[in-house]
SEDRENTOR-385174 format. One record per residue (C-alpha): residue number from 1; x, y, z. Coordinates in steps of 0.2 Angstrom, whole numbers. Example, Ala and Ser with C-alpha at 12.3 -4.5 7.8 and 13.67 -1.06 7.14 Angstrom:
    nr       u       v       w
     1      62     -22      39
     2      68      -5      36
END
This chain:
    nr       u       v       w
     1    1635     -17     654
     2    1628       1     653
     3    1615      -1     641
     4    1603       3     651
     5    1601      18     665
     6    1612      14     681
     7    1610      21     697
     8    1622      33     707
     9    1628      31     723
    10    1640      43     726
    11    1649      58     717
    12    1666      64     726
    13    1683      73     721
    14    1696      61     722
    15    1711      65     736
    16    1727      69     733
    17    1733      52     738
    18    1719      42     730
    19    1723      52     713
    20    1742      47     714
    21    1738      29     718
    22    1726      29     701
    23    1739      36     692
    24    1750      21     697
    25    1737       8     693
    26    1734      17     677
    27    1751      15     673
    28    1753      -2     677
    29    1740      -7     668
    30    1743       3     651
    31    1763       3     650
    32    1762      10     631
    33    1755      26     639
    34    1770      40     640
    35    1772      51     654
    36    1763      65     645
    37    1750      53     640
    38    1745      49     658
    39    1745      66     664
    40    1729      66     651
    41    1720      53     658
    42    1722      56     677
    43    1728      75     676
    44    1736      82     692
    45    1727      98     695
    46    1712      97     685
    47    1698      92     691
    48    1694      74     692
    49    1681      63     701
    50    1676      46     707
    51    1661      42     702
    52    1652      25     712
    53    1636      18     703
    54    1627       2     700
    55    1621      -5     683
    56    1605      -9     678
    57    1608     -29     686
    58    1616     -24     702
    59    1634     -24     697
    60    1643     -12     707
    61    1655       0     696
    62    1668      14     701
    63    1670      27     686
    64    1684      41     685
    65    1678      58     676
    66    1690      68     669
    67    1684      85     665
    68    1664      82     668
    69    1668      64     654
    70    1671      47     661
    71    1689      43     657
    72    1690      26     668
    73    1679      16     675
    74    1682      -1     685
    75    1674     -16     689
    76    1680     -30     701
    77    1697     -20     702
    78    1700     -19     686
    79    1702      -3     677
    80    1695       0     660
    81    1697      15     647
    82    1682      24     639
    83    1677      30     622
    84    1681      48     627
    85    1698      41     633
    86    1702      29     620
    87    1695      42     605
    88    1713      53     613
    89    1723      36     611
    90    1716      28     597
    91    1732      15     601
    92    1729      11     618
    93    1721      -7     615
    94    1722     -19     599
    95    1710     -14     588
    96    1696     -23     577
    97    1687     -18     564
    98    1667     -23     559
    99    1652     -18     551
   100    1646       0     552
   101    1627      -7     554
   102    1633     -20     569
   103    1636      -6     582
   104    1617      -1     584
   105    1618     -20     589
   106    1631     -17     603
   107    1626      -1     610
   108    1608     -14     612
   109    1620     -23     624
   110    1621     -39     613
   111    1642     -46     613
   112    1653     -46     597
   113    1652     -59     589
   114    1667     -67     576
   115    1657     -65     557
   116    1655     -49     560
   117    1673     -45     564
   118    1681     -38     547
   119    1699     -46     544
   120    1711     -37     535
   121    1723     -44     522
   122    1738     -41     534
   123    1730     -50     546
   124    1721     -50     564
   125    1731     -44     580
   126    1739     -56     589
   127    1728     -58     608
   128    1727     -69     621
   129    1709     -73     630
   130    1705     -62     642
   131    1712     -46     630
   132    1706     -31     634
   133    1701     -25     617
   134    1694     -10     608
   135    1682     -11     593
   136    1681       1     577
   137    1672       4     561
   138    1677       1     545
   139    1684      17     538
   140    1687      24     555
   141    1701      21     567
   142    1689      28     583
   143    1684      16     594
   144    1664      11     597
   145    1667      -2     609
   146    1677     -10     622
   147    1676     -28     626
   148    1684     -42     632
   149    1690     -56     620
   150    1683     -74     623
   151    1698     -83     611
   152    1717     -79     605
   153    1718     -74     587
   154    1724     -92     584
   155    1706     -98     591
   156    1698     -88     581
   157    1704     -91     565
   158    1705    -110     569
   159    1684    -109     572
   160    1684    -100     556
   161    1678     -84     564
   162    1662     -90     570
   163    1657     -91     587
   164    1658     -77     601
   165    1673     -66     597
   166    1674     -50     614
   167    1661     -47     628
   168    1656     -31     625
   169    1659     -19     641
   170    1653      -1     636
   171    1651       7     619
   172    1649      23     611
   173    1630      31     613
   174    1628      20     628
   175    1623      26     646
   176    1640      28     651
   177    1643      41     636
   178    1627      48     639
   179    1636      52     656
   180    1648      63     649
   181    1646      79     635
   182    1637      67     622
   183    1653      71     610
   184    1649      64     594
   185    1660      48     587
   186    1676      58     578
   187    1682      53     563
   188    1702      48     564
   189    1708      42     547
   190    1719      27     544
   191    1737      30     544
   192    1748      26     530
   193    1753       8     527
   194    1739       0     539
   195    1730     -15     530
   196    1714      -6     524
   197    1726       7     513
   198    1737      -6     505
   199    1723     -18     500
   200    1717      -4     491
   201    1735       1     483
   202    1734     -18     477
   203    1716     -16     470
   204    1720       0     463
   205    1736      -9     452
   206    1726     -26     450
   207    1712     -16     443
   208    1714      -4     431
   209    1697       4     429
   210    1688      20     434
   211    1678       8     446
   212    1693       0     456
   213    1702      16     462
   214    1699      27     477
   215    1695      43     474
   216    1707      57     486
   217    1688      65     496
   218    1683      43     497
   219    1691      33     514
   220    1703      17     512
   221    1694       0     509
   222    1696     -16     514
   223    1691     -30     499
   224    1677     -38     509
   225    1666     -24     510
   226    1651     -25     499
   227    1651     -14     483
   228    1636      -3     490
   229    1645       1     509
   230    1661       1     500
   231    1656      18     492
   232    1649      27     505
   233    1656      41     515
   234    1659      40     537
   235    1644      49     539
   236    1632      39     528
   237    1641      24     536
   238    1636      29     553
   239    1618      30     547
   240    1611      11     550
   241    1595      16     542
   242    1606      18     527
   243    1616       3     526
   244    1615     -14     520
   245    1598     -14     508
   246    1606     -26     493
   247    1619     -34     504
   248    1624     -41     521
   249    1639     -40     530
   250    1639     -58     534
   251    1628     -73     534
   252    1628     -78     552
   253    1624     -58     559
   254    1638     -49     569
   255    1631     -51     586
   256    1619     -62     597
   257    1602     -60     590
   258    1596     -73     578
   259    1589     -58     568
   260    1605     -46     569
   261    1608     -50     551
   262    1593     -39     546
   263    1598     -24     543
   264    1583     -18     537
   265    1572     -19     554
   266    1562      -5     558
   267    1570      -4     576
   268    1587      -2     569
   269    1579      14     557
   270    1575      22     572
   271    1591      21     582
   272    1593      35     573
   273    1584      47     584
   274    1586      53     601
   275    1584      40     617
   276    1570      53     622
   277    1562      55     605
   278    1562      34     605
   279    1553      35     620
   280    1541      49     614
   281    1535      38     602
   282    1533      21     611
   283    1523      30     624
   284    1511      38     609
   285    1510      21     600
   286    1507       9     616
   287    1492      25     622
   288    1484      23     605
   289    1486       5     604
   290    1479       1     620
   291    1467      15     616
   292    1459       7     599
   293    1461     -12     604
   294    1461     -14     625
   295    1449      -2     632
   296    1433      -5     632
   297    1418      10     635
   298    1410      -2     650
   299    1428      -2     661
   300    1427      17     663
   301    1431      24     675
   302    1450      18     674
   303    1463      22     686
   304    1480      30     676
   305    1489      20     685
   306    1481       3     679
   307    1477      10     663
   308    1499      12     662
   309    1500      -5     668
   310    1487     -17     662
   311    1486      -8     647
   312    1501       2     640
   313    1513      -9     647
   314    1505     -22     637
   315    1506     -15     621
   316    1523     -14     620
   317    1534     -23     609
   318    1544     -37     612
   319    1560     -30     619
   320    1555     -13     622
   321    1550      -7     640
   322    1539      11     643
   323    1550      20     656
   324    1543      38     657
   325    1558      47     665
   326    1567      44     649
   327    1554      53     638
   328    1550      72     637
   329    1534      73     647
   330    1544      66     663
   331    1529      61     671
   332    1512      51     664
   333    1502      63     671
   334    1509      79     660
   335    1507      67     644
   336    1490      64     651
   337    1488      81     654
   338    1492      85     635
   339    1481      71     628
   340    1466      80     637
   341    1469      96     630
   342    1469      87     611
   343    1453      80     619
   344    1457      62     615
   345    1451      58     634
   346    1445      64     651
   347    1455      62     666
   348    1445      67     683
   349    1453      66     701
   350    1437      54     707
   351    1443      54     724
   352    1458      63     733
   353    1476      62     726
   354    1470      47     712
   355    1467      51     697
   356    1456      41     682
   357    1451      41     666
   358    1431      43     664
   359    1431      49     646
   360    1439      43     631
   361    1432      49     613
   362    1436      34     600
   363    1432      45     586
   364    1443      56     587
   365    1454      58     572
   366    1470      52     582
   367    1463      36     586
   368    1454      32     571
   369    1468      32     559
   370    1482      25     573
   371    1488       8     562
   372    1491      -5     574
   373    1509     -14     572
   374    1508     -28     562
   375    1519     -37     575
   376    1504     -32     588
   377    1490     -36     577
   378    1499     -55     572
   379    1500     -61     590
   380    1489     -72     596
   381    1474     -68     609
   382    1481     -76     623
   383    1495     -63     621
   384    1485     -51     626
   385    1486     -54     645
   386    1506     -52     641
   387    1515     -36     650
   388    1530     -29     643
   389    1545     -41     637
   390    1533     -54     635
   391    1530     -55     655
   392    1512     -61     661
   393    1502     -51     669
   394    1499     -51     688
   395    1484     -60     693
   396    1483     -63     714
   397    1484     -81     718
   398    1469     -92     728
   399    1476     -99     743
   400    1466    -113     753
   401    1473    -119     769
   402    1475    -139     770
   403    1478    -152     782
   404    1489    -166     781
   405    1483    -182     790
   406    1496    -188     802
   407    1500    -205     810
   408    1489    -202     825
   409    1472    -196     818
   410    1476    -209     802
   411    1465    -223     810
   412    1450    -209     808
   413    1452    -204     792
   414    1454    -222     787
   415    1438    -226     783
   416    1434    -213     770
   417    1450    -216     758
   418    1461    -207     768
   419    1480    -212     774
   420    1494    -205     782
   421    1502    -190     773
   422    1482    -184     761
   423    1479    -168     761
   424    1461    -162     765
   425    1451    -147     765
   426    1441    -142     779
   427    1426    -149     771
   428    1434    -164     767
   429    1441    -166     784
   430    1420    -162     793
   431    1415    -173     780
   432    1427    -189     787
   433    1425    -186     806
   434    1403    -186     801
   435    1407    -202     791
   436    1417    -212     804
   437    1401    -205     817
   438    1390    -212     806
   439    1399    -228     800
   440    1400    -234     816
   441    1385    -229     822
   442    1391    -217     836
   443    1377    -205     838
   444    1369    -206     855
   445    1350    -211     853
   446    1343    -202     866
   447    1352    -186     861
   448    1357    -183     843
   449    1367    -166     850
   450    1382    -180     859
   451    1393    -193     851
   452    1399    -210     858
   453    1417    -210     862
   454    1425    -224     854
   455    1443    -233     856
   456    1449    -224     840
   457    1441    -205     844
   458    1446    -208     864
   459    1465    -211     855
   460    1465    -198     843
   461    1456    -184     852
   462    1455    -185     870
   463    1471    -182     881
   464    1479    -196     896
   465    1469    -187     910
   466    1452    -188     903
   467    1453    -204     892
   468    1443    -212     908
   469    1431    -200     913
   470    1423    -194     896
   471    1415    -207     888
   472    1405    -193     876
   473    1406    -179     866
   474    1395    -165     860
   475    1395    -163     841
   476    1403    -145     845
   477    1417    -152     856
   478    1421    -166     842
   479    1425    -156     828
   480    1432    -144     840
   481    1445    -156     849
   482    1450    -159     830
   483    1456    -143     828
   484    1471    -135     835
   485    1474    -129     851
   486    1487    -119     848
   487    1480    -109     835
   488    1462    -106     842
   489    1467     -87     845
   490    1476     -83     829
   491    1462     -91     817
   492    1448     -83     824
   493    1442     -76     808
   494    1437     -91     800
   495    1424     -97     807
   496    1408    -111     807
   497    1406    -110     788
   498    1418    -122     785
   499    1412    -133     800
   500    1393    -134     802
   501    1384    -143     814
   502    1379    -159     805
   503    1360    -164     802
   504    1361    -176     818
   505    1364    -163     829
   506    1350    -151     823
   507    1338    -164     823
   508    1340    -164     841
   509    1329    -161     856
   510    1343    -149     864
   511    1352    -143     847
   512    1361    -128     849
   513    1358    -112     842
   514    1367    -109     827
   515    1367     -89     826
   516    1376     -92     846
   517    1394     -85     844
   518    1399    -100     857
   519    1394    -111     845
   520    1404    -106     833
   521    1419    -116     832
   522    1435    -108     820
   523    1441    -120     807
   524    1462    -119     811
   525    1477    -130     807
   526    1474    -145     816
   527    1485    -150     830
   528    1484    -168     826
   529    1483    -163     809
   530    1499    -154     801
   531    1495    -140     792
   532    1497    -135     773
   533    1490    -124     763
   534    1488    -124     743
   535    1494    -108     732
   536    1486    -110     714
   537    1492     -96     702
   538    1485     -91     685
   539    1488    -104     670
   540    1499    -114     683
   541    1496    -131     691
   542    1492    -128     712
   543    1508    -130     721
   544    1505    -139     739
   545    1517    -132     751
   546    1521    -138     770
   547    1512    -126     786
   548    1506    -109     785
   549    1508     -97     770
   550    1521     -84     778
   551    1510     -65     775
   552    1521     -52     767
   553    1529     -43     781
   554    1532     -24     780
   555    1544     -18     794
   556    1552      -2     798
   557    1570      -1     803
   558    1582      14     809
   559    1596      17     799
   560    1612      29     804
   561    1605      46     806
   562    1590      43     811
   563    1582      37     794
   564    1570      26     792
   565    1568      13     779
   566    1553       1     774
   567    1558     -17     771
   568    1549     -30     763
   569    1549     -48     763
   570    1539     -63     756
   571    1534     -57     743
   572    1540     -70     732
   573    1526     -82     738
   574    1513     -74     731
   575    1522     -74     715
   576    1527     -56     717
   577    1544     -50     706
   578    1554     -40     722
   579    1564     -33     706
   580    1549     -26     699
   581    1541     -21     715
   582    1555     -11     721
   583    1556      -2     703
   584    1538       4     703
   585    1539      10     721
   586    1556      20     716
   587    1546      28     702
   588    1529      32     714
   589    1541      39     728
   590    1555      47     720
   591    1568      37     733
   592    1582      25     733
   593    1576       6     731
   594    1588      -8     732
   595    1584     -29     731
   596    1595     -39     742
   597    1596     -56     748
   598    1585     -62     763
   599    1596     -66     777
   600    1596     -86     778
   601    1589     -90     763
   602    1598     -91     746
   603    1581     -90     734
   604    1571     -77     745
   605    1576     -57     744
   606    1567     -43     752
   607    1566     -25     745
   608    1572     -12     756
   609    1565       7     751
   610    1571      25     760
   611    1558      30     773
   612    1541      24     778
   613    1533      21     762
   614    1520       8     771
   615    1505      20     763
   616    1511      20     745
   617    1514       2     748
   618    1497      -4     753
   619    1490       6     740
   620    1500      -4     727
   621    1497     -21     734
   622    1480     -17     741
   623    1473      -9     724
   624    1484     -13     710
   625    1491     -31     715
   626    1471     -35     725
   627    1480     -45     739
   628    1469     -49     753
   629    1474     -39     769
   630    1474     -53     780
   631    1489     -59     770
   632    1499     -42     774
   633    1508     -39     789
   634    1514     -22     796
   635    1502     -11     788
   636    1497      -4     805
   637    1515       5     804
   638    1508      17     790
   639    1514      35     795
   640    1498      46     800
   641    1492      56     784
   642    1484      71     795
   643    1492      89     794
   644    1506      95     803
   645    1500     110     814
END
């Protein structure tokens, strides 16, 4: 739940009254805990705060600190103890045991699963599903994790411990921990006569040799444990670069990745450093990466920004995700800044407030003897168009509007292959109405610029009033009637390219001019015909869709206090992840985004960002995303960019 960064809401002293009606709930919920014992966890006069947040996918979470550490947090009204909390009551929950290696696993945010849970000889404690349950370390009766059990103990030893054993909730070196002092895992010995110390009492008197017994400074160990873990102290436990090179805990892994059960994978070695040195050195090996295998000479110039996105962001491994708050340089244009000065490239503001990259030197000694990953180097090429986590790249989507023939104007389209319910272009559609002209021989002699009017064109085109006084039509006014009334206002922009005067009609005595702006007639969604449009995105099949494609609308609404916030919608259609939209405009802005549901809908949402970010906006889906304007709305309500006298 808290493997990754959450979001704060709010950060408040809890009341008087509030304090006393926690302490009740704490208490119901944890009956073992004495009076003194609870006067720890929700103190009466120290100070103690209520802390709302939401997690990483939306789940809305209340945490209690105690003294600056989280102590409680809830989630859907029920209250939950953290490490910090449970480390002071090492009793609170039933405790089990598993592998020293498995918990960089679970801070990852993967669940428990049952081979990787140790049993002891005395046995496994005695839940029900549903128990709230804390999770240790061999050797060490601290907890690492809390999690909810998915089985009774009966369950689990019926399956023969395999399956899912406890959702993992929080964990030690998560987020949430990362939200209080950091205090390193402690190390609380088992007591006397608990199952680890008695199997070794047995194994000391079954055994007779040097080898078999426990030395006084060497921890209590259970049977099961390999010979090589088996010997090691807490602290080289703790060290999962460390553990398990001859041996593995268990054949099926301890938690839900199929490839958990290799302890020897390099992303496990590195858990070992800080979040922030982690992140320092997958910025430095996705910028050289992209460096000596994406960028090429003739694409410079190159925008930061795209260079981060199309380039950097691609380069990342599988499961990993560049985020550059978490690293040391806070900003990619510091770590820019720091590359320049070790003159590996040249970054230039080309024109006002964006910065590029003109210059980049690929002999320099950083780049030259950069190894590319062999995971990067063994994926195929058509990866390379892949973001992080495997996503594909962004390409903009080619969007042709389309007609659907309807029952009325079938009988036109009839004789050129065409039924009720065909989508047609507008060429297509030109191309039917000079076909049926033409088949039928409806072009006046005399004057090639007019057209007959038949039974069939009388019916489809001309209204009840005129049907008997207009017995012909001018090339112009046919394709023109065919088009939509309605619309002839809004579709102005695309104009005769679509519908040409025919050969017929230029080969006349009176032809009109074609350069004329009146005799330019705009191609719209035809009246008689029902309107579609056609949205093909890259390395998909086109997918046809009823009407006109709905522009993505930016509005500005009021808030309490007078603030203002930009909303967005429809960005789904153009194949646009709101999620990811309203992440990178939290990052450029600095200011709270959040992804809701759009009202009437149940697949739509629209992103809703504090104040009027329209300019940010249209640079990011203008520039960075190359959507045509025409298929925005709203970005008219930009704020003005001129200085304030």
């Amino acid at each position: 739940m808290f493997a990754k960064a959450f979001r704060v809401k709010s950060n408040t002293a809890v009341k008087g009254s509030d304090r006393r009606k926690l302490r009740a709930d704490v208490a119901a919920t944890f009956p073992t805990l004495s009076a003194e014992q609870l006067s720890k966890v929700v103190p009466n006069k120290e100070e103690l705060n209520v802390i709302k947040l939401y997690t990483h996918k939306g789940d809305a979470v209340t945490v209690y600190a105690n003294s600056r550490n989280p102590a409680l947090f809830e989630v859907e009204k029920t209250l939950y103890p953290t490490v910090y909390t449970l480390w002071a009551h090492p009793d609170l929950l039933p405790a089990f045991t598993t592998w020293p290696p498995v918990l960089h696993k679970l801070v990852g945010g993967a669940d428990l699963m049952l081979p990787g849970v140790v049993v002891p000889s005395a046995g496994l404690p005695q839940i029900d599903p549903g128990t709230l349950c804390a999770i240790t370390l061999v050797g060490n009766r601290a907890p690492v994790a809390v999690g909810v059990s998915t089985m009774s103990t009966v369950e689990m030893l019926a399956a023969g411990m395999k399956g899912k054993g406890f959702t993992v909730l929080h964990t030690y070196m998560d987020q949430l921990w990362s939200f209080g002092d950091k205090t390193c895992l402690p190390t609380i010995l088992s007591l006397e006569g608990e199952p680890g110390t008695e199997h070794a009492e047995e194994e000391e008197q079954d055994d007779k040799s040097e080898e078999g017994k426990v030395s006084e400074n060497s921890l209590p160990v259970d049977s099961s444990l390999p010979t090589d873990i088996g010997n090691m102290s807490l602290n080289e436990t703790m060290e999962g670069a460390e553990v398990g090179g001859n041996e593995e805990p268990s054949e099926d892994g301890a938690a839900e990745s199929v490839e958990e059960g290799n302890l020897d994978d390099p992303q496990v070695l590195e858990d070992s450093r800080s979040p922030q040195e982690q992140m320092d050195a997958l910025l430095h090996q996705c910028f050289f990466h992209s460096l000596k295998c994406k960028v090429k000479k003739s694409e410079l110039p190159l925008l930061t920004s795209t260079f981060l996105r199309n380039y950097m962001f691609s380069c990342c491994p599988k499961g990993q995700q560049i985020d550059i708050k978490k690293s040391s340089y806070k900003k990619f244009s510091k770590f820019l800044q720091l590359m320049q000065q070790q003159k590996i490239l040249q970054v230039k503001e080309l024109s006002k407030g964006v910065e590029s990259i003109v210059d980049v030197d690929w002999r320099h000694v950083s780049i030259r003897s950069f190894v590319v990953p062999e995971i990067a180097s063994s994926e195929s090429p058509a990866q390379d168009s892949k973001g992080a986590d495997g996503e594909q790249l962004y390409h903009p989507p080619e969007i042709i509007p389309l007609y659907g023939v309807s029952s009325k104007m079938a009988p036109l389209f009839q004789e050129s292959g065409y039924k009720k319910g065909s989508t047609l272009s507008s060429s297509e559609v030109r191309s039917a109405v000079i076909n049926y002209v033409k088949i039928n021989e409806l072009v006046e002699e005399t004057n090639k610029n007019f057209v007959k009017v038949d039974p069939i064109l009388c019916d489809c085109l001309l209204n009840k009033s005129e049907q008997n006084e207009i017995s012909k039509l001018k090339w112009d006014d046919l394709l023109s009637r065919v088009c939509d009334k309605k619309m002839k206002k809004k579709k102005s922009w695309f104009l005769y390219a679509a519908f040409p005067y025919p050969k017929e009609a230029q080969s006349g005595l009176q032809s009109p001019s074609l350069s004329s702006p009146h005799n330019r007639h705009p191609v719209r969604c035809l009246d008689q015909l029902q309107p579609f449009h056609q949205v093909t995105f890259a390395g998909h099949e086109p997918i046809v869709r009823k009407g006109n494609i709905d522009p993505i609308d930016i509005t500005i609404a009021q808030r309490s206090s007078n603030k203002k916030v930009t909303i967005i919608k429809n960005l789904e259609l153009y194949g646009l992840d709101p999620q990811a939209v309203a992440n990178i405009l939290q990052q450029k802005v600095q200011a709270s985004a959040t992804v809701t549901t759009l009202p009437g809908t149940k697949d739509r949402a629209q992103v809703q960002i504090q104040g009027n970010q329209i300019n940010h906006l249209a640079k990011l889906l203008l520039e960075d995303y190359q959507i045509h304007r025409k298929y925005i709305q709203g970005l008219e309500k930009a704020p003005k960019t001129g200085r304030k006298k």
